[in-house]
C-alpha positions in Angstrom: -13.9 -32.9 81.1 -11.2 -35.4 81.7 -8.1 -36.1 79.4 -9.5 -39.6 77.8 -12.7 -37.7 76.7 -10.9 -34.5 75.7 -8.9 -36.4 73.2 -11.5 -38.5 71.7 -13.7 -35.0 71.5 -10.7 -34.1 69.3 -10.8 -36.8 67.4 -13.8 -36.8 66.3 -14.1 -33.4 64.9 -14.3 -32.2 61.7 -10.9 -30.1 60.9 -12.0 -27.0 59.3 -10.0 -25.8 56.4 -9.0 -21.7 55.6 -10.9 -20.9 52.6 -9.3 -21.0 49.6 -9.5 -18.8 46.7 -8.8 -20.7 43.2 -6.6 -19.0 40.3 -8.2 -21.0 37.8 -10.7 -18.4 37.0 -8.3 -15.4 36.3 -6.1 -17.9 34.5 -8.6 -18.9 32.2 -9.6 -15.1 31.8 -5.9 -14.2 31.0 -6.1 -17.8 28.5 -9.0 -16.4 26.9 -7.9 -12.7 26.5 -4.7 -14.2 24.7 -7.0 -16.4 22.3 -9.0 -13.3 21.7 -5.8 -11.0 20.5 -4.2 -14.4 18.5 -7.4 -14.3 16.8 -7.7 -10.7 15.9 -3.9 -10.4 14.8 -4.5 -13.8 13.0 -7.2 -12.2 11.3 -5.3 -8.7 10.5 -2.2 -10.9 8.6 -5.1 -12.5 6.7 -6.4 -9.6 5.4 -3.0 -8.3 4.8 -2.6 -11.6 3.1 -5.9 -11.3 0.9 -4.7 -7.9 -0.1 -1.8 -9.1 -1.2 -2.5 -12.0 -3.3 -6.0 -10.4 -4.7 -6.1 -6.8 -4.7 -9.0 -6.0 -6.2 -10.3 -2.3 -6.1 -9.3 1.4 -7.0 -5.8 3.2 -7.6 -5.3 6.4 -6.8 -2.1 8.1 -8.3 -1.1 11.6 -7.6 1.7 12.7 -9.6 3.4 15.7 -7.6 6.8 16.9 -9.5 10.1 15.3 -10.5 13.8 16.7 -9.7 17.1 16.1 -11.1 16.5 14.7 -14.4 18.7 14.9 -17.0 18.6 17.3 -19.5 17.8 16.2 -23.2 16.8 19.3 -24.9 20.7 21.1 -25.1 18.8 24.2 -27.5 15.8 24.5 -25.0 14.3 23.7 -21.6 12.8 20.3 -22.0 8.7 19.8 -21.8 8.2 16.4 -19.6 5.3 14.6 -19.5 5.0 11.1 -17.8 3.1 8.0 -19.2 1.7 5.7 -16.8 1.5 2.0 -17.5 -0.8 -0.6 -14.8 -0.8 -3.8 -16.9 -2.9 -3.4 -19.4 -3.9 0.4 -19.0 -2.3 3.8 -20.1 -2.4 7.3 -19.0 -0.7 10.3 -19.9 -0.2 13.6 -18.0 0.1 17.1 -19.2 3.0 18.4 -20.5 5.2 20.5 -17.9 6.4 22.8 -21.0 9.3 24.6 -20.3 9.9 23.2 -17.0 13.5 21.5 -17.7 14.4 19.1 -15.4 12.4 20.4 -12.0 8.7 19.8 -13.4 5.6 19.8 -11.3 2.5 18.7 -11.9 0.3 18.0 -9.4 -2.1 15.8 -11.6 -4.7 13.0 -10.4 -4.9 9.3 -12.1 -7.2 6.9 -11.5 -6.6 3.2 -11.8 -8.6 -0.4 -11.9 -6.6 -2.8 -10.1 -7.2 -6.6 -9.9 -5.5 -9.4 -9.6 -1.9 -10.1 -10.7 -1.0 -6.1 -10.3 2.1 -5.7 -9.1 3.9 -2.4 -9.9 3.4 0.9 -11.5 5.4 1.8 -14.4 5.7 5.6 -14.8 8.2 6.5 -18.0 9.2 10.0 -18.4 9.5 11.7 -22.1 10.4 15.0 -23.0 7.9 16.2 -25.8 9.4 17.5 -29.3 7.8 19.4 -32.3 8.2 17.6 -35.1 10.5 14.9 -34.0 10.2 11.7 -31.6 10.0 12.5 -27.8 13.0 11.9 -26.4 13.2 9.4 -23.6 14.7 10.4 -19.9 14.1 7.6 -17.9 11.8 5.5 -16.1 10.4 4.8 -12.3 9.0 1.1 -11.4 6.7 2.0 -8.3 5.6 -1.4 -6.5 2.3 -1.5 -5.5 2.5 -4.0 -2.1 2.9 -1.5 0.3 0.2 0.9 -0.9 -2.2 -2.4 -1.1 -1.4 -3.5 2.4 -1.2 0.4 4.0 -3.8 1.9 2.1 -1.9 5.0 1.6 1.2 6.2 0.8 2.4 9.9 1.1 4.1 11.8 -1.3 7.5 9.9 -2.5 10.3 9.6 -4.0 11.5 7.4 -7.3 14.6 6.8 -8.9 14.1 7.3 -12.7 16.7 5.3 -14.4 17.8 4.5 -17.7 20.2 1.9 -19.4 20.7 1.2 -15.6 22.1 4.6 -14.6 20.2 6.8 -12.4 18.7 9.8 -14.4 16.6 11.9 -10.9 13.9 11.1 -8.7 10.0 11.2 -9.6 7.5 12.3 -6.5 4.2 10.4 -6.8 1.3 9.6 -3.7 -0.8 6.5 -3.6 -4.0 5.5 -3.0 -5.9 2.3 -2.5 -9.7 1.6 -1.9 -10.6 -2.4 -2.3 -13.4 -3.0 -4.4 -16.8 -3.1 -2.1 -17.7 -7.0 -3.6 -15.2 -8.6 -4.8 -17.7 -11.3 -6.3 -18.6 -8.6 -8.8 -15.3 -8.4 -10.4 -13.7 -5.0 -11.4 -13.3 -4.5 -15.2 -9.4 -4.3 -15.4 -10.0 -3.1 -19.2 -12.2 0.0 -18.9 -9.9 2.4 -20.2 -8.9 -0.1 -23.1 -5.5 1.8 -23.9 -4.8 5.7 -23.8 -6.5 7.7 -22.1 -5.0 11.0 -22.7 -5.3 14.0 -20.3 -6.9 17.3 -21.2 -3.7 18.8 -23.0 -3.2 17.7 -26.8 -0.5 16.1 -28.2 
């Protein structure tokens, strides 16, 4: 072939590109397995926020033991009991008699919660015959973390009165939300005490 005809041979074909393998797919997989985990995160903090703002379901309270509290009986070892107060509703436990200022009792409560519920109020007295039950202090337990965990193990409270630290209270929460919340859950079934099995 002579040199005139080579070139134009070369000129008139068709330049043939390597192949080319586009990102674009893999990037948009990546894109859309980011969206995907936004979404469910976005989802879990909504929940958490729902929980938060309208907890609406069942309290669970285990009352375990208390330590360290101070002695108001000087004749005798004291008898504690605790009173529970969730808004509107009031439970007592049995009395730990003759248990002083170490008391365990290892009792189950069971609360309605619903909206607006914010803390636990458990106030501990020490039971006399006769005379008015002697105050030893009081634990404020709040009820966030147990409505946005679920659970929380066995802990400790400060009891406290007139501001000064009087021992610790152990308690373990529980929280199941209410199945359908459309139903509502009667905050005022127990309608005030609601003694344990031991009389007063």
């Amino acid at each position: 072939m002579k040199r005139t005809n080579l070139i134009s041979f070369l000129k008139i074909q068709p330049i043939r590109q390597k192949p080319h393998i586009s990102l674009l797919g893999s990037e948009s997989f990546t894109f859309s397995l980011t969206i995907k985990r936004e979404k469910k995160q976005s989802r879990r903090e909504r929940r958490k926020k729902e929980r938060r703002k309208m907890p609406h379901g069942t309290l669970e309270v285990v009352l375990v033991s208390a330590k360290g509290l101070e002695d108001t009986d000087f004749l005798n070892s004291m008898d504690p009991y605790v009173q529970f107060t969730c808004r509107t509703q009031d439970q007592k436990s049995n009395i730990a008699s003759g248990q002083g200022t170490t008391p365990e009792w290892n009792e189950t409560f069971i609360f309605n919660v619903s909206e607006g519920t914010t803390e636990l109020k458990a106030k501990i007295f020490d039971k006399d015959v006769g005379t008015e039950d002697d105050p030893v202090g009081e634990a404020t337990i709040p009820l966030e973390p147990v409505f946005l965990e679920g659970d929380i193990p066995p802990s400790a409270y400060n009891v406290v009165k007139d501001g000064e630290f009087k021992g610790e209270i152990w308690i373990a929460l529980s929280f199941k939300p209410s199945e359908n919340r459309s139903r509502g859950v009667e905050e005022e079934s127990y309608g005030g005490w609601k003694n344990s099995e031991a009389s007063y």
